[in-house]
C-alpha positions, 0 to 999 in steps of 0.5 A, a space after each residue: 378783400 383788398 386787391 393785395 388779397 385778390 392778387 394773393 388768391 389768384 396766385 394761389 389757384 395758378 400754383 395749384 393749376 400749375 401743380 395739377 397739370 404737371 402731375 397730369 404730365 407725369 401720370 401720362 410719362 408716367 413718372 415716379 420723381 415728377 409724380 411725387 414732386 407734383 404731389 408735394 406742389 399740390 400740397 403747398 398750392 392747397 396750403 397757400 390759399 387763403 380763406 376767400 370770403 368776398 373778392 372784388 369782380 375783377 379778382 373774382 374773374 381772375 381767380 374763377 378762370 384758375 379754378 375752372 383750369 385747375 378743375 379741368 386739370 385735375 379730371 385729368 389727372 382722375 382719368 390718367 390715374 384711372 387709366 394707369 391703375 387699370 392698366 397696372 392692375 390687368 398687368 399684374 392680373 395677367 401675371 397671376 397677382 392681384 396685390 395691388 392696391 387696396 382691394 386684394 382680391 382672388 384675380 379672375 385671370 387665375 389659372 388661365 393662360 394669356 396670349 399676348 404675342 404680337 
């Protein structure tokens, strides 16, 4: 691979990095606008990567410090999102409505009144 390639690709996982780390930040707001335009970001990141076959040593260092940023990146943005989705789902548990997300499910807070005076 030439080193215009190395540089290209190396490129490529620092937008997808940059991309996962501000949806991170708008998963941890959260905030919706952030969170789409993130999502978009990765789009065009995962878009723009070229297909990688040999790169010299010095790319492949280059671009394997990236990915191991953007691999730290998005478990992130899987533990926030995990974070968030549990945090919706017992708020609208709580309230006695279960239609959120793809598992529409009977609550098993139905019938039951929560407390939640401080």
């Amino acid at each position: 691979m030439t080193n215009h390639e190395g540089t290209r690709a190396a490129a490529a996982v620092v937008r997808l990095r940059v991309a996962l780390e501000r949806t991170a930040s708008a998963l941890a707001q959260p905030d919706v606008e952030r969170l789409l335009a993130g999502e978009s970001e990765i789009e065009v990141a995962l878009a723009d990567l070229p297909g990688v076959y040999s790169l010299s040593d010095e790319d492949r260092n280059a671009v394997r410090v990236e990915v191991e940023a953007a691999r730290r990146a998005l478990l992130r943005c899987r533990r926030l999102g995990s974070a968030l989705d549990s945090f919706v789902r017992i708020s609208l548990e709580a309230q006695g409505r279960s239609e959120y997300g793809p598992r529409r499910t009977a609550t098993p807070y139905a019938a039951k009144a929560l407390d939640a005076r401080v």
